[in-house]
VOBA-1610 file (N, C-alpha, C; in pm, whole numbers, padded with zeros to 5 digits, always signed):
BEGIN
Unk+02233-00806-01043Unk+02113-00752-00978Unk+02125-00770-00827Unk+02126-00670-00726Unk+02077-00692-00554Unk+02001-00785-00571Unk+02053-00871-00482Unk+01955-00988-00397Unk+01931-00979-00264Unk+01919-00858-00235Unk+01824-00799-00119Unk+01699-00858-00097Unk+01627-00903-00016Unk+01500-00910+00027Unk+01453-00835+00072Unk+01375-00749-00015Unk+01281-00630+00027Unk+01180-00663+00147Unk+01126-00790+00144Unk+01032-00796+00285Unk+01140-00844+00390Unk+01231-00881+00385Unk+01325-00855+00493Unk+01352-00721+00514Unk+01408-00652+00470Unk+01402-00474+00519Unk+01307-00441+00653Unk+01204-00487+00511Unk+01055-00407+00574Unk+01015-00479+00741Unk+01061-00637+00723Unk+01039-00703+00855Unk+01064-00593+01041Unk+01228-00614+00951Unk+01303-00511+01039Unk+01341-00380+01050Unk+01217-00324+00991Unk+01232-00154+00996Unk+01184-00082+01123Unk+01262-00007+01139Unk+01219+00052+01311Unk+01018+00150+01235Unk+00972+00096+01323Unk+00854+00107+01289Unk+00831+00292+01320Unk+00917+00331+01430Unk+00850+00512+01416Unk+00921+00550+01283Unk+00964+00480+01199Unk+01016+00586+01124Unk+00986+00537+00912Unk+00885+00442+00994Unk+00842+00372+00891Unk+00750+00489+00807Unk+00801+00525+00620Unk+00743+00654+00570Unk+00611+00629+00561Unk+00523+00747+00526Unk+00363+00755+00529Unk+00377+00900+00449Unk+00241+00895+00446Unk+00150+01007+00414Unk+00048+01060+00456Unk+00064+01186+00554Unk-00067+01205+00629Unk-00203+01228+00606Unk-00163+01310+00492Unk-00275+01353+00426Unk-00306+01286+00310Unk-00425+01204+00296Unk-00476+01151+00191Unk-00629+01218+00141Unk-00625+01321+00052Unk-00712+01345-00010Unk-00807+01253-00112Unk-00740+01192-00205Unk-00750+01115-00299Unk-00867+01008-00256Unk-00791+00927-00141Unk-00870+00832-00046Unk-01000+00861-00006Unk-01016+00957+00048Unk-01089+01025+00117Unk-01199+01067+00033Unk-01181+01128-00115Unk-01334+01127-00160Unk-01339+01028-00232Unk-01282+00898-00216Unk-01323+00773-00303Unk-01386+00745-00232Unk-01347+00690-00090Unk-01417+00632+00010Unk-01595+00766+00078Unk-01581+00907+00028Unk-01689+00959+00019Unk-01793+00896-00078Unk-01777+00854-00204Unk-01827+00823-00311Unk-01865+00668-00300Unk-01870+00613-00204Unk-01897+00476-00215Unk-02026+00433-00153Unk-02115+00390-00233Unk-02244+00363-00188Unk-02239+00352-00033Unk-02347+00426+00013Unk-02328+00371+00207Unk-02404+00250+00247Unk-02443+00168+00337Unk-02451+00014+00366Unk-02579+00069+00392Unk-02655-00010+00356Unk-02842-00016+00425Unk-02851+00007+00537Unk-02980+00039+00591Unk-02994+00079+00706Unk-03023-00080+00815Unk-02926-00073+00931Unk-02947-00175+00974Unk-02836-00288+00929Unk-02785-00234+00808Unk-02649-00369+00795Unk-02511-00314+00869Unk-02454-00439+00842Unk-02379-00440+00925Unk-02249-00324+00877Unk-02149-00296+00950Unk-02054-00190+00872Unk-01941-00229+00790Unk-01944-00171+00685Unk-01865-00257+00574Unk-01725-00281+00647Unk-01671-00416+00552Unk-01509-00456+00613Unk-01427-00427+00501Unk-01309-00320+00570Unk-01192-00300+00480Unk-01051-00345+00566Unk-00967-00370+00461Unk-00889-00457+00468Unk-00775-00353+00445Unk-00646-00308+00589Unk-00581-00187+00525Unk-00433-00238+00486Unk-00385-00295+00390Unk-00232-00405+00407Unk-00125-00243+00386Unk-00063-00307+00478Unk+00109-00217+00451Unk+00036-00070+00626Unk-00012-00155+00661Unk-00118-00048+00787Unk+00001+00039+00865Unk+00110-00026+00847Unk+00223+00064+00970Unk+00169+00054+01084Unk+00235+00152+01195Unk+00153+00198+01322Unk+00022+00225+01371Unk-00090+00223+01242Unk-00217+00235+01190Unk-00317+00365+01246Unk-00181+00423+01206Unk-00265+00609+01202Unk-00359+00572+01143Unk-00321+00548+00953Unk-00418+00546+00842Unk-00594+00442+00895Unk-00519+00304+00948Unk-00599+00240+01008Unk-00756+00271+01091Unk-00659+00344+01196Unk-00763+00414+01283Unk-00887+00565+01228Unk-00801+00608+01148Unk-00924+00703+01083Unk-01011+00640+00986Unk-00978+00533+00915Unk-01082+00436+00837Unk-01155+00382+00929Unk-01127+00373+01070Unk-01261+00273+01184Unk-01308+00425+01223Unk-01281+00499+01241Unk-01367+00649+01295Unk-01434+00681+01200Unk-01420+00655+01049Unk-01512+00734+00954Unk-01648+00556+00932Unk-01608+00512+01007Unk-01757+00401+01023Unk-01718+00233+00932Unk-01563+00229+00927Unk-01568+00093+00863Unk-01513+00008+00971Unk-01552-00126+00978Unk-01490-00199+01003Unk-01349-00231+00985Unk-01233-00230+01058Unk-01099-00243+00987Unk-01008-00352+01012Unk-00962-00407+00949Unk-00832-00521+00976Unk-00720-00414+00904Unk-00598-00425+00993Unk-00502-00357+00932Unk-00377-00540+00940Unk-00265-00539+00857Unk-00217-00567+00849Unk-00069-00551+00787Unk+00049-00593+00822Unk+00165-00551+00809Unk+00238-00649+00855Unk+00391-00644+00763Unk+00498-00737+00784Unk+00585-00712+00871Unk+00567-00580+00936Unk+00645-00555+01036Unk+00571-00604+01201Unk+00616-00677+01262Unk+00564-00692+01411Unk+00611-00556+01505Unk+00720-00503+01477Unk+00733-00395+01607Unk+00614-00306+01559Unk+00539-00259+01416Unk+00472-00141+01358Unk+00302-00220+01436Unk+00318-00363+01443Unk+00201-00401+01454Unk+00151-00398+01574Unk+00292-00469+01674Unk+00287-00400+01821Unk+00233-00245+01854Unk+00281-00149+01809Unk+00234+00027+01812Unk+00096+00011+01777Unk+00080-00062+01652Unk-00118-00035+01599Unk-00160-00109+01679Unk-00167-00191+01765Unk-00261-00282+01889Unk-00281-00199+01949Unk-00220-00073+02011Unk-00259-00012+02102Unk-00394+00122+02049Unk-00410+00047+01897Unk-00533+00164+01860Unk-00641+00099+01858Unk-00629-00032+01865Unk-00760-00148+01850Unk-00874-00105+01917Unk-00984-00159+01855Unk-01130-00137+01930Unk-01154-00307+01942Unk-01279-00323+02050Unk-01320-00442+02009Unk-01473-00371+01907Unk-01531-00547+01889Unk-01700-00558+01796Unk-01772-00442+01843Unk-01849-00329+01805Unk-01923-00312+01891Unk-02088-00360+01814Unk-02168-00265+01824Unk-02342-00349+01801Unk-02351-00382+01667Unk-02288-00292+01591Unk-02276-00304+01439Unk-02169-00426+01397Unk-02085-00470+01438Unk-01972-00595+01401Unk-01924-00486+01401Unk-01846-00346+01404Unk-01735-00260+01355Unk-01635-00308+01437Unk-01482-00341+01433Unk-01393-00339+01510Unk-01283-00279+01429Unk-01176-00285+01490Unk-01007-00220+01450Unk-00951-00357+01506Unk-00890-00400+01463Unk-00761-00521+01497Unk-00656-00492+01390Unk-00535-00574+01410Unk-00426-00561+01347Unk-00369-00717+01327Unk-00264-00725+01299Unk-00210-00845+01277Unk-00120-00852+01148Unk-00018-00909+01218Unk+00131-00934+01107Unk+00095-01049+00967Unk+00151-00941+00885Unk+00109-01073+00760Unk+00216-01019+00608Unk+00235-01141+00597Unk+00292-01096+00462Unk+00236-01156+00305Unk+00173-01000+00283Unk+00094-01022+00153Unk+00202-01071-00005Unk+00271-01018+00010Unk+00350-01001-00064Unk+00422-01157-00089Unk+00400-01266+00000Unk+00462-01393-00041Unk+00375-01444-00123Unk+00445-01559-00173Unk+00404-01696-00297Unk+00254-01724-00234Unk+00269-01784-00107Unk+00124-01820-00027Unk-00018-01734+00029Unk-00118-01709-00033Unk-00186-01613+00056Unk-00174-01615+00166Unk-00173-01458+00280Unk-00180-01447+00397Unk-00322-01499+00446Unk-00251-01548+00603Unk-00408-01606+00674Unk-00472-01468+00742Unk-00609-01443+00701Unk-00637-01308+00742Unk-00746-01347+00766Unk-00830-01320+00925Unk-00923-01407+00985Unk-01003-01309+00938Unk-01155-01334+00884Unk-01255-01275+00892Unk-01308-01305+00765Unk-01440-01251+00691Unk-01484-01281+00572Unk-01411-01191+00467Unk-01496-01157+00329Unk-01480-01152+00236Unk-01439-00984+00283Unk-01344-00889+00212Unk-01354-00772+00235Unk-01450-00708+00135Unk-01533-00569+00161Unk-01566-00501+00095Unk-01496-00413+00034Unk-01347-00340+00089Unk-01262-00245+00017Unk-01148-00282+00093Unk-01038-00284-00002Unk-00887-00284+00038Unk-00786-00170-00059Unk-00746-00139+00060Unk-00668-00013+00060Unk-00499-00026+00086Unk-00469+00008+00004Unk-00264-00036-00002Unk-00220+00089-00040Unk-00128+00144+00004Unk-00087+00278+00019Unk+00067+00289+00020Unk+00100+00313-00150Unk+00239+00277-00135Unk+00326+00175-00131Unk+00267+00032-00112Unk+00315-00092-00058Unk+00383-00134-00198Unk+00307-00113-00259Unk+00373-00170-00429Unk+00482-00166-00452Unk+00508-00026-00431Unk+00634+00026-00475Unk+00772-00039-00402Unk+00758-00078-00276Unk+00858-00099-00175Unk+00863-00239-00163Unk+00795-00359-00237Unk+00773-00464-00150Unk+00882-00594-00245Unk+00931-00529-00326Unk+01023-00606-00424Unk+01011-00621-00561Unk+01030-00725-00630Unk+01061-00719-00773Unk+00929-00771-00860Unk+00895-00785-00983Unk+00748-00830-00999Unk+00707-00937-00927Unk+00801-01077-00905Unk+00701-01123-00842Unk+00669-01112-00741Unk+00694-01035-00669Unk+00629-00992-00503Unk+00514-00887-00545Unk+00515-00809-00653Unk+00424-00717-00695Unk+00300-00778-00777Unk+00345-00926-00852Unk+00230-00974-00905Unk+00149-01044-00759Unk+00236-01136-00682Unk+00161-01168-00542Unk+00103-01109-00497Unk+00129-00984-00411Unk+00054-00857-00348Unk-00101-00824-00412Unk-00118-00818-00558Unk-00195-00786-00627Unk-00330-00852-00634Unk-00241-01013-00645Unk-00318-01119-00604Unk-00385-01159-00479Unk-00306-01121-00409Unk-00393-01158-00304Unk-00492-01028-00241Unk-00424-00920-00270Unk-00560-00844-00277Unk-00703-00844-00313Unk-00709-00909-00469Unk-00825-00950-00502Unk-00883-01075-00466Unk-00784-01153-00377Unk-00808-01274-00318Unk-00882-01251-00211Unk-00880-01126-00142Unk-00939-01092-00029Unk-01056-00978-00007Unk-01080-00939-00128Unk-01257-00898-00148Unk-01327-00974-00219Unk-01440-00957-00169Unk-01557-01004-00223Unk-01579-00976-00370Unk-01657-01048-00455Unk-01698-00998-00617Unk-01750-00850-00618Unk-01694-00731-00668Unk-01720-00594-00702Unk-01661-00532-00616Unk-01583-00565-00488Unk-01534-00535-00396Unk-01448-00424-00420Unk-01401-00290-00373Unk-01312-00184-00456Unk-01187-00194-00353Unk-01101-00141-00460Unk-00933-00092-00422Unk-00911-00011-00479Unk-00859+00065-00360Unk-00783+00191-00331Unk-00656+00149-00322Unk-00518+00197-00389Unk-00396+00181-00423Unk-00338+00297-00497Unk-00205+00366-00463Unk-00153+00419-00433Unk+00000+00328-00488Unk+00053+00408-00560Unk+00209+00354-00569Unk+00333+00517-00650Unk+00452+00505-00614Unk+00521+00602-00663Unk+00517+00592-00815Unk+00523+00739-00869Unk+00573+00766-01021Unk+00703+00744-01064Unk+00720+00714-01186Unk+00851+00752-01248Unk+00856+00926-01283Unk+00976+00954-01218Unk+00985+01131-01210Unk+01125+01159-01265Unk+01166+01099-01328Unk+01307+01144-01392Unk+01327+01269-01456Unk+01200+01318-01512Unk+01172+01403-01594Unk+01134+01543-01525Unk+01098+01537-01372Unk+01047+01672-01291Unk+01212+01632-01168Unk+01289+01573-01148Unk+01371+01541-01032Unk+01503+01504-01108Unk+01581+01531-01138Unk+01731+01492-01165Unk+01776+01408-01066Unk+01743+01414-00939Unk+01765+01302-00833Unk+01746+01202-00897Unk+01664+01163-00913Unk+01581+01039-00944Unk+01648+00980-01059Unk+01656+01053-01175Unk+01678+01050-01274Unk+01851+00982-01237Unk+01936+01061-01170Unk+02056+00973-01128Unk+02029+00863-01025Unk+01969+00844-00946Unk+01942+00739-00870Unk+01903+00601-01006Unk+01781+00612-01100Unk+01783+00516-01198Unk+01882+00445-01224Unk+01987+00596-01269Unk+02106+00525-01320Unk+02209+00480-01286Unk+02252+00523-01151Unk+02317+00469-01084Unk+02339+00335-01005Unk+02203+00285-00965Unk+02131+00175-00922Unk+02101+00125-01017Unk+02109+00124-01176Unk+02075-00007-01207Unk+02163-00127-01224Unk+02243-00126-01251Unk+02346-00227-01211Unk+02314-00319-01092Unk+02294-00207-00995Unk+02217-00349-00872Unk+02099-00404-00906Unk+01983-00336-00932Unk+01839-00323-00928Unk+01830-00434-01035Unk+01862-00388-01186Unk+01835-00473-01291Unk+01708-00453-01363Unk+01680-00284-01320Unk+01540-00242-01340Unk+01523-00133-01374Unk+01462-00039-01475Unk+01450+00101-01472Unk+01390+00176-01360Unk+01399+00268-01335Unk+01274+00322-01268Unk+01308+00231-01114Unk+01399+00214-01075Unk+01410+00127-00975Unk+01502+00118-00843Unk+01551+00195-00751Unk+01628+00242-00696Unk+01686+00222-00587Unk+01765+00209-00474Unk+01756+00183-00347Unk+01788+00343-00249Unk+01678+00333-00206Unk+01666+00457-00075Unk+01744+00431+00010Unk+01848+00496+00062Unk+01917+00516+00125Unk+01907+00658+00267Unk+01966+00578+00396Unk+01976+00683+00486Unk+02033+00784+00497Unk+02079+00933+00607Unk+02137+00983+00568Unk+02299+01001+00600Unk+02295+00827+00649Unk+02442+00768+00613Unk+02470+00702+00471Unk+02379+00688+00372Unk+02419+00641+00274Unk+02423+00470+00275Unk+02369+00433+00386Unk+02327+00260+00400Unk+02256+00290+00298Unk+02219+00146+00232Unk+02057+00121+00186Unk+02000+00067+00311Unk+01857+00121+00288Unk+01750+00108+00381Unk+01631-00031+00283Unk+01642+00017+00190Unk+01502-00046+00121Unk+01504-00008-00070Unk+01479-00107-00093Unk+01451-00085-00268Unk+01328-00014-00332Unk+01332+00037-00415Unk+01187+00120-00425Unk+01186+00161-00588Unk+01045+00073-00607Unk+01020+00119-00759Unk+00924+00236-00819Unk+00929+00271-00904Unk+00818+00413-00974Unk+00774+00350-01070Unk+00679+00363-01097Unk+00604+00283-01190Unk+00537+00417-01307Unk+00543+00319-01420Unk+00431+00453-01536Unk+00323+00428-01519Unk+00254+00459-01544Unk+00080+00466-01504Unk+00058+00357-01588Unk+00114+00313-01720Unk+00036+00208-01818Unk+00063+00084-01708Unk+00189+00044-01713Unk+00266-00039-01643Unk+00214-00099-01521Unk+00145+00054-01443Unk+00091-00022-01302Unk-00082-00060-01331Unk-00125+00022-01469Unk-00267-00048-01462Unk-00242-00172-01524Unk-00163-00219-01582Unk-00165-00333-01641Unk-00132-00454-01535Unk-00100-00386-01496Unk-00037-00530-01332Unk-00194-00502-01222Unk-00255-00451-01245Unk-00379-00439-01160Unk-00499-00542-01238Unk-00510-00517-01345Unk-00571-00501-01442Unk-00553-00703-01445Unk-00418-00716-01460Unk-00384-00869-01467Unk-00427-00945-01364Unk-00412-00872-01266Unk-00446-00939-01101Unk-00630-01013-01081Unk-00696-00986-01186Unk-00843-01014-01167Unk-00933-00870-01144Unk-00908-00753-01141Unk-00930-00589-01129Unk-00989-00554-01250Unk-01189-00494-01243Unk-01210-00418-01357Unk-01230-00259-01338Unk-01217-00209-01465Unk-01323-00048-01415Unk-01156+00002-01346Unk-01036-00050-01406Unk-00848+00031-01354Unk-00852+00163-01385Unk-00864+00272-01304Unk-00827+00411-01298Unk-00739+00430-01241Unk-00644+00498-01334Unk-00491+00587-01266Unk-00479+00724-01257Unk-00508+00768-01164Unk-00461+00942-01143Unk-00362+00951-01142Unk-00258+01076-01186Unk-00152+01109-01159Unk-00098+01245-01110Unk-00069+01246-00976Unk-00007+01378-00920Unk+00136+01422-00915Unk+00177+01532-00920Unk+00253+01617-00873Unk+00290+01654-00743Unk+00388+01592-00669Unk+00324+01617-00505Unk+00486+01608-00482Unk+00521+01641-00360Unk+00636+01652-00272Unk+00695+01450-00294Unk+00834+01449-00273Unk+00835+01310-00265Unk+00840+01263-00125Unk+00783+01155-00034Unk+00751+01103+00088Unk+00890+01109+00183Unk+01001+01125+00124Unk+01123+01102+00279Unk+01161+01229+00216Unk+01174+01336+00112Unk+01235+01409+00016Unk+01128+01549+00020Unk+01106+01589+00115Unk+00975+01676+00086Unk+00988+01805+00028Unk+01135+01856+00019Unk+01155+01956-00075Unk+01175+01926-00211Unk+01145+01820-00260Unk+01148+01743-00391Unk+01057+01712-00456Unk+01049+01701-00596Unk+00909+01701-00640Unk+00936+01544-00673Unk+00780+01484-00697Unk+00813+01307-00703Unk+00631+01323-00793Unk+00589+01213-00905Unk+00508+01162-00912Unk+00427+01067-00819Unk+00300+01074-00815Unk+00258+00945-00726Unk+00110+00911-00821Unk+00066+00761-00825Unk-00029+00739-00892Unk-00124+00671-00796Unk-00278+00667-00869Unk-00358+00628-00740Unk-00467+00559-00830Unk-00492+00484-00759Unk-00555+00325-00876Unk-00676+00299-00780Unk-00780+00298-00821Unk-00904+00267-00799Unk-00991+00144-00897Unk-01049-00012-00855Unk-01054-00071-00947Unk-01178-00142-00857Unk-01184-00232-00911Unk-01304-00379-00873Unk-01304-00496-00892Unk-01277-00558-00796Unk-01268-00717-00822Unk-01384-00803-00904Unk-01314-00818-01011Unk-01407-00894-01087Unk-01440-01033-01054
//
């Protein structure tokens, strides 16, 4: 099996070129659908881990939340400082700050309880279960009781992508994993390890984490570095019990 350290990668990934997704529909009418805060309270706090450069970041503080973004990369975190707000009358701010969710230890993440945390993709990239059972954990470590998550992780697509389907197999010998692969540049380095998950598989690792009320959508969509390629992606909406 690679004994790569996936949050090593990620430490040192040149941050402009760190993958995303611009368009989040999915997100977007969850976070429509969520009770709005009383009149006079303060503006809810979401918590954005795996934030990158914090495009995603900054349109969650424009649509009225409070935001902490966080990430294991410092050069990606350096770029998102320059989107920061301070408090204003409501408590709303944007800050950032380096953290790695994904270790044995919860991250130190200054502020109270979150109301919604949002991970986008991070699952998939951040290593082997136990970096994926950690991550999970400390997600629900960091909202409040009923608190919601928004999550996002790749499909297993063997079945719509023959890519993929040889990437499985080719990589498992390193990986030691189905569904489990290393992305490579278009020198053929590895860049980063990256898993697809089945929809049972990833509600059950949500589901384990302390998460009730686990919904998995599943799309059909372009794959994120591969955009003439078709790729699964699943999207998990739950509640800290």
């Amino acid at each position: 099996m690679d004994q790569r350290d996936a949050r090593d990668d990620w430490r040192g990934f040149e941050a402009g070129r760190i993958p995303s997704k611009r368009a989040t529909p999915h997100l977007d009418r969850w976070l429509d659908a969520l009770p709005p805060p009383a009149a006079g309270a303060p503006a809810p706090c979401l918590l954005d881990v795996g934030c990158g450069t914090g495009g995603l970041a900054r349109r969650l503080y424009d649509r009225g939340f409070s935001v902490v973004g966080v990430d294991i990369n410092p050069a990606a975190i350096e770029a998102a400082s320059a989107l920061a707000a301070p408090a204003d009358g409501r408590g709303r701010l944007l800050r950032f700050a380096v953290a790695d969710v994904a270790a044995d230890a919860p991250p130190r993440i200054d502020g109270a309880a979150f109301d919604v945390v949002v991970c986008q993709l991070v699952l998939s990239i951040i290593g082997g279960l136990r970096e994926r059972v950690n991550l999970l954990r400390h997600l629900r470590g960091a909202l409040r009781p009923g608190g919601g998550l928004y999550l996002s992780a790749s499909g297993v697509s063997d079945t719509i992508n023959p890519g993929y389907a040889r990437l499985y197999a080719e990589d498992l010998p390193r990986t030691g994993e189905h569904a489990t692969y290393l992305s490579r540049d278009e020198r053929g380095e590895v860049l980063y390890m990256t898993h697809h998950f089945t929809a049972e598989e990833l509600a059950a690792l949500v589901a384990a984490a302390g998460f009730g009320g686990v919904r998995v959508s599943t799309e059909r969509e372009s794959s994120s570095r591969r955009p003439e390629e078709a790729a699964y992606f699943h999207y998990v909406t739950a509640a800290a019990r």
